[in-house]
ZAMARGU-4260 file (C-alpha; in steps of 0.2 Angstrom, whole numbers, plus 5000, padded with zeros to 4 digits):
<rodrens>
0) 5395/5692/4984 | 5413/5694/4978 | 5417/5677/4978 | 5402/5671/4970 | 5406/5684/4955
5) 5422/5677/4956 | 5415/5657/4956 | 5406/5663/4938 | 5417/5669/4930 | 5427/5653/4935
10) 5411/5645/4925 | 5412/5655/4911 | 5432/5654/4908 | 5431/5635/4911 | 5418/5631/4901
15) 5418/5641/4884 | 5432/5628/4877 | 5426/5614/4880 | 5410/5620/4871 | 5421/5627/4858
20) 5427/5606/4855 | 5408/5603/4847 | 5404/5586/4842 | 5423/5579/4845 | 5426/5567/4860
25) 5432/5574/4873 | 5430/5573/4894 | 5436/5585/4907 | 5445/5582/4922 | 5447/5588/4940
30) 5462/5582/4948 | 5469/5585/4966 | 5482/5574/4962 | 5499/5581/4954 | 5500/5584/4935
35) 5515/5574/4933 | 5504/5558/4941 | 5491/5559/4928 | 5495/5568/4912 | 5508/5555/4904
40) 5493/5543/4906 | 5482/5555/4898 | 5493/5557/4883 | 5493/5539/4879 | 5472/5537/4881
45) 5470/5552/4869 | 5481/5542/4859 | 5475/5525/4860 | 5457/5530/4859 | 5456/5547/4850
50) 5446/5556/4866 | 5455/5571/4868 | 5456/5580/4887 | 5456/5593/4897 | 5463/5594/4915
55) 5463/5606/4927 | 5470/5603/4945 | 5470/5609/4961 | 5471/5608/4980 | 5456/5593/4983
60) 5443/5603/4994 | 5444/5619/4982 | 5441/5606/4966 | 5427/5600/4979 | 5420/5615/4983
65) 5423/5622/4965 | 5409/5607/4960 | 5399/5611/4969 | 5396/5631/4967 | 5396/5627/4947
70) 5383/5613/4951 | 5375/5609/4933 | 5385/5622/4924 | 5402/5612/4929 | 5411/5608/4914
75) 5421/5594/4922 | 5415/5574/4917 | 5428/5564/4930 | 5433/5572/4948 | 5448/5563/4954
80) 5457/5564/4973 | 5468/5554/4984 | 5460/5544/5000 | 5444/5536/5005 | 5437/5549/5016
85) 5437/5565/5001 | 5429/5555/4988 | 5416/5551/5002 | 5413/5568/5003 | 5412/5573/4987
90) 5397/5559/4984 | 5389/5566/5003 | 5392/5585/4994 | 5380/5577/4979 | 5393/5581/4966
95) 5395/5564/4959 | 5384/5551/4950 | 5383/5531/4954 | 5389/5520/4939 | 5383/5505/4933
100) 5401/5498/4923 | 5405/5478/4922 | 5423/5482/4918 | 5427/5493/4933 | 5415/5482/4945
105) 5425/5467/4937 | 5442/5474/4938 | 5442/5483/4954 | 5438/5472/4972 | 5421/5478/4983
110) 5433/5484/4996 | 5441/5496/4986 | 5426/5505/4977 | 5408/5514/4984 | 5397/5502/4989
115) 5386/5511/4977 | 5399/5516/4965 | 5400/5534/4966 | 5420/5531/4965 | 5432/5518/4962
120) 5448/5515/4968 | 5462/5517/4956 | 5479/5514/4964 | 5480/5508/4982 | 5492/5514/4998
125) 5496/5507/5014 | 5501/5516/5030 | 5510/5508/5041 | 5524/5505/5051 | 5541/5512/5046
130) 5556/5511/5057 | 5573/5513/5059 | 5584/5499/5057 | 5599/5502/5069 | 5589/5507/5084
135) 5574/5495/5082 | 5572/5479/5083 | 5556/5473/5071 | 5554/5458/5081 | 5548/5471/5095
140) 5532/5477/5083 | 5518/5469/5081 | 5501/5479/5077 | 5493/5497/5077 | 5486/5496/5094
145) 5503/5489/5101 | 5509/5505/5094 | 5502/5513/5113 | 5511/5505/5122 | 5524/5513/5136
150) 5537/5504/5127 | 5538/5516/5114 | 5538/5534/5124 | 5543/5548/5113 | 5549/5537/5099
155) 5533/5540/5086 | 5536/5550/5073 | 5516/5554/5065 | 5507/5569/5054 | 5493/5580/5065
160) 5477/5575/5066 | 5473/5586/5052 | 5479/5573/5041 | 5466/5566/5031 | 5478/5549/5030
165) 5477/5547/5049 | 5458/5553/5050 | 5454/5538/5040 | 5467/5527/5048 | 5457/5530/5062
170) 5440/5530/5056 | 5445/5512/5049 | 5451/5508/5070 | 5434/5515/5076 | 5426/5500/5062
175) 5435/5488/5071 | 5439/5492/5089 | 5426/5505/5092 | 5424/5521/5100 | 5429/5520/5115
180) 5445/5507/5115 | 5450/5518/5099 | 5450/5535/5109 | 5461/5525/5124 | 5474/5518/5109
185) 5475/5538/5101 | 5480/5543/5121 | 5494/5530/5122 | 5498/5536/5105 | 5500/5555/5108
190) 5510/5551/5124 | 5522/5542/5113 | 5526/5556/5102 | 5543/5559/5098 | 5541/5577/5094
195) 5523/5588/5088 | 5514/5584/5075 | 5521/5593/5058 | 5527/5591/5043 | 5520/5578/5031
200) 5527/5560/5028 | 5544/5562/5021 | 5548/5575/5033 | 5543/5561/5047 | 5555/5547/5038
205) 5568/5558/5037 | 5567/5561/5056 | 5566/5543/5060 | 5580/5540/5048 | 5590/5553/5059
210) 5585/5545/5075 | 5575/5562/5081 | 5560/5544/5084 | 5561/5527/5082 | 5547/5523/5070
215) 5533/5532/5060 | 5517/5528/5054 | 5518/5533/5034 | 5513/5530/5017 | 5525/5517/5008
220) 5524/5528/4993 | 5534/5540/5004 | 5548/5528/5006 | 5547/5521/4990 | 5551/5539/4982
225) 5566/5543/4993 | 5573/5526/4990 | 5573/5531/4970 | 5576/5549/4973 | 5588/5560/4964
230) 5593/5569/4978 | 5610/5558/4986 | 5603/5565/5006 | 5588/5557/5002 | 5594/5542/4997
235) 5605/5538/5009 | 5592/5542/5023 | 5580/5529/5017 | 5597/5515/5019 | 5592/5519/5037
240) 5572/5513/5036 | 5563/5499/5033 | 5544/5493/5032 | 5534/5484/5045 | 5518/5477/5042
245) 5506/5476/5056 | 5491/5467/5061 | 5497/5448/5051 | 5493/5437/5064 | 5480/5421/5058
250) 5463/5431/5061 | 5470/5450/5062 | 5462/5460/5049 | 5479/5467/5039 | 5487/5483/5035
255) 5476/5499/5034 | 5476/5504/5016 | 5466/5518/5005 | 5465/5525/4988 | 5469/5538/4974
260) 5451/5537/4965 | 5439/5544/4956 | 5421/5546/4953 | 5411/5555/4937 | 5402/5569/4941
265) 5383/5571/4942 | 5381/5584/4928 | 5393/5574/4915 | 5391/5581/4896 | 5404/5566/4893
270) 5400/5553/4902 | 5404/5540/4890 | 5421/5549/4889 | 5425/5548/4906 | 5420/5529/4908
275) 5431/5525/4894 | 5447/5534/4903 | 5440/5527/4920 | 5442/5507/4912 | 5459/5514/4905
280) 5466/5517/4921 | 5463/5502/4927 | 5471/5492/4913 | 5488/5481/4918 | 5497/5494/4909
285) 5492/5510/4915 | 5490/5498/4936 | 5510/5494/4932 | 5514/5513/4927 | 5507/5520/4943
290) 5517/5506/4954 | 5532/5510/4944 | 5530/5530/4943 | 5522/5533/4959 | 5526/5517/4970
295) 5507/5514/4972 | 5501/5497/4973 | 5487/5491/4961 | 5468/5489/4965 | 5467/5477/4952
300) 5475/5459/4956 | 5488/5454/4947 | 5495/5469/4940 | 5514/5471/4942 | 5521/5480/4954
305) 5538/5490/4954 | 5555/5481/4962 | 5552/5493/4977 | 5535/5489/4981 | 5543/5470/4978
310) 5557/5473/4991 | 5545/5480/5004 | 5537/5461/5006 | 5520/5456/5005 | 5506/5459/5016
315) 5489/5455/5021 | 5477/5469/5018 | 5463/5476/5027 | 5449/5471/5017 | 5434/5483/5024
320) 5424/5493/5012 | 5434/5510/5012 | 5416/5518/5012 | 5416/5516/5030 | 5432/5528/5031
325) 5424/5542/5025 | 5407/5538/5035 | 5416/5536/5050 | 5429/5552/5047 | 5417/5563/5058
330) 5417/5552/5074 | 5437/5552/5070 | 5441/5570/5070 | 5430/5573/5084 | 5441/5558/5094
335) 5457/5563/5088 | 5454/5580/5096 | 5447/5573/5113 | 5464/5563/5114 | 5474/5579/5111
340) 5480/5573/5095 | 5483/5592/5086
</rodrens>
C-alpha cells in the first residue's frame, strides 16, 4: 500500500506542471537514456520549432514500470530506451500506442521499427567482435557461432546473461539457428570464458586490451568512446583493440545490431508534440549528432557518421525485424540459463 501512495504522489508531483503550461506546446519525456545523450537535441527542437519539454529520466524498467502504475494519469507523451527487447516490452506492458507517420515510416528501414509501429528505431549499435591486436590474428575470426569453438578456451571476454544486449544477441541467434543449435553455441561459449561474467562493456575492452582474454563481444559505441576519451589510460588501451565483423560471407545474414528508440505513449495529451520531436530526431542533423556525440550509427541511410565509426570499416548488417528480439527475449533468458551462462 506504501508504495502505491508513493506511485501517486509520483502522479501528482509529475503532473501538476505540465498542466500548469496551458494551451502552450509542449510534450513530455521519459528517458532511460543519459541526459547528456538527449537534452542538447532537446534544446535545439524547442528552438527550431517553439515546443517546449520536459524530461525526466531514469533507470528503463522503473521508467517502465513507472507507466504503467500512472496508466492514464501519466503525464509523459514519448517513452524512450535503448535495445529492441525493452521497447518490446513496453508495447506487451500496453503502455504505448501504434503510429500511423509517413515521415518516420519513410525515413526509418522496416527492420529497425515495430512491425506495427509502437516504436522506432532512432540510432543503431552493433555488437560484435572486438579483439586484441597483438595476441590475435583476425584472419583466425570469422562468425558468432565460430566464437564456440575449442580454439578460443578462456579467451572470451562477455557481460552476464543478465544483459539485455546479449539476451537479444541471442534472441536474434534463436531466429536464425534455432533453439537447440543455439543452446549448443552458448555451451561452447561459456566454456570459452576468460573470466566470470561482470562488469559492463568497457570494463570487458579494457580487459581484453590488457590481455586478461583475447576478444570480447561488445557494443562499438564502447570502443568508439575510449578511443575519444579524455582519460590518457583509456586512450591508450583502445591502441590495443580493434573491430571485427562477423557473419560477411556471400549469404550470411550480417552483424547483429539493435536500437536506442522510442515509442509514444498510449495516454499522450501531446501527441502531436511528440510526433514532431520524433521526425526531428530522425533528421541528418540530429542522425550525424548522435554518430558524432555518441558514436551511434544512424537508422536513417545516408546520414553521416563520425571519423570513428568511419575507421571501424563497413559491414553488412543483420537485416531481421528487431521485433523478433524482444518476442524471442523469453526463450533467450531461459537458454542462456540452461547453458550456465550467469
Amino acid at each position: 500500500m506504501g508504495k502505491i501512495l508513493l506511485s501517486i504522489l509520483l502522479i501528482g508531483i509529475t503532473i501538476a506542471p505540465a498542466l500548469l503550461m496551458g494551451a502552450d506546446k509542449f510534450v513530455n519525456i521519459y528517458s532511460a537514456r543519459k541526459e547528456a545523450l538527449i537534452l542538447p537535441l532537446l534544446k535545439r527542437f524547442k528552438k527550431e520549432t517553439g515546443i517546449s519539454y520536459r524530461l525526466v529520466t531514469g533507470k528503463a524498467d522503473g521508467l517502465l514500470k513507472r507507466l504503467e502504475i500512472e496508466g492514464s494519469l501519466s503525464p509523459a507523451d514519448l517513452f524512450i530506451t535503448v535495445d529492441a527487447g525493452r521497447l518490446q516490452r513496453a508495447k506487451q506492458a500496453g503502455v504505448l500506442q501504434p503510429i500511423d507517420n509517413p515521415t518516420l515510416e519513410q525515413r526509418i528501414p522496416t527492420s529497425l521499427r515495430d512491425r506495427e509501429n509502437y516504436w522506432f528505431g532512432m540510432s543503431q549499435r552493433a555488437r560484435t567482435i572486438i579483439y586484441n591486436t597483438k595476441t590475435v590474428d583476425a584472419t583466425n575470426l570469422s562468425t558468432y557461432e565460430e566464437l564456440a569453438s575449442p580454439k578460443w578456451k578462456g579467451k572470451l571476454c562477455i557481460r552476464s546473461s543478465g544483459s539485455v544486449y546479449n539476451q537479444s544477441l541471442v534472441a536474434s541467434m534463436i531466429e536464425v539457428n534455432g533453439i537447440e543449435k543455439t543452446e549448443s553455441w552458448a555451451r561452447g561459449l561459456v566454456r570459452n570464458f576468460a573470466r566470470p561474467p561482470t562488469g559492463g562493456d568497457t570494463d570487458l575492452l579494457k580487459a581484453t586490451a590488457a590481455g586478461q582474454c583475447d576478444i570480447a563481444l561488445a557494443n562499438t559505441y564502447y570502443l568508439g568512446r575510449m578511443i575519444n576519451s579524455k582519460i590518457s589510460s583509456e586512450r591508450k588501451a583502445a591502441q590495443n583493440l580493434a573491430v571485427f565483423w562477423p557473419n560477411q560471407g556471400e549469404g550470411d545474414r550480417g552483424v547483429h545490431v539493435n536500437v536506442s528508440g522510442a515509442g509514444v505513449t498510449k495516454y499522450a495529451r501531446n501527441k502531436k508534440e511528440a510526433l514532431s520531436l520524433l521526425e526531428f530526431l530522425v533528421r541528418d542533423k540530429s542522425q550525424k549528432w548522435y554518430a558524432e556525440v555518441n558514436n551511434e550509427y544512424p537508422v536513417v541511410e545516408g546520414a553521416s557518421i563520425s571519423k570513428t565509426l568511419e575507421s571501424f570499416g563497413t559491414f553488412k548488417a543483420d537485416s531481421i525485424n528487431l521485433t523478433i528480439l524482444g518476442v524471442n527475449n523469453p526463450a533467450a533468458v531461459k537458454l542462456m540459463d540452461r547453458a550456465g551462462w550467469r
